[in-house]
C-alpha positions in Angstrom: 6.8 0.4 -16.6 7.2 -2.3 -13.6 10.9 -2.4 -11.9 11.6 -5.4 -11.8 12.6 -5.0 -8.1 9.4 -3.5 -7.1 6.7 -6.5 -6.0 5.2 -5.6 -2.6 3.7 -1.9 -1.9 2.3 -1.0 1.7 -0.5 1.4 0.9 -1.4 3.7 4.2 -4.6 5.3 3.6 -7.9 6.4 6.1 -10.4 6.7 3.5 -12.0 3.1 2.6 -13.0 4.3 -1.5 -9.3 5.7 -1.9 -8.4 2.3 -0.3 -10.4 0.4 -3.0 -9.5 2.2 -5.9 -5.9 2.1 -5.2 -5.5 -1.9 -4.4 -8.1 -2.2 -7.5 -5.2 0.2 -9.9 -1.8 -1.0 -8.1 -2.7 -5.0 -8.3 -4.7 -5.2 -11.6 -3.2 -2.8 -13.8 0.6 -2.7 -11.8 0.8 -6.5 -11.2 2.1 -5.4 -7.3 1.0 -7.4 -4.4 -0.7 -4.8 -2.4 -1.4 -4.7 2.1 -3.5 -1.6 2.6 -3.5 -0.2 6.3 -6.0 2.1 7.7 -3.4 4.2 10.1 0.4 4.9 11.1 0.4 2.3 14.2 -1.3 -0.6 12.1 1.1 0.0 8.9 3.7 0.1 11.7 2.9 -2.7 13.4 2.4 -4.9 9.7 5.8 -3.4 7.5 8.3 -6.1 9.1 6.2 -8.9 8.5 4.8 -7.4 4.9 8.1 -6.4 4.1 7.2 -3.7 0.9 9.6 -2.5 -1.2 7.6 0.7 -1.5 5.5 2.4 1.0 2.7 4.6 -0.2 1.3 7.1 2.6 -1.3 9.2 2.7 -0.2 13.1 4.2 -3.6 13.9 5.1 -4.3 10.9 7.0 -5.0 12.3 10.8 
């Protein structure tokens, strides 16, 4: 179930199908709005200005 509170997710993943599948689940079936960053510095560099309420990171990114 959707928190009401939880709109805007900052997915951080290195892997471009991982990246597709996840936007694809988290927007259609979640409803979130989703910015997907391909490394550290760029999610870094986007998170003030994208301003998620949930950041999803990959731990195997490099």
């Amino acid at each position: 179930m959707k928190d009401p509170g939880l709109h805007r997710i900052l997915f951080v993943e290195d892997d471009p199908d991982i990246q597709m599948v996840g936007k694809m689940a988290l927007e259609a079936i979640g409803g979130f709005t989703v910015l997907v960053c391909n490394s550290g510095i760029e999610a870094l560099a986007r998170l003030e200005e994208f301003d998620p309420d949930l950041v999803l990171l990959d731990v195997m990114m490099p």
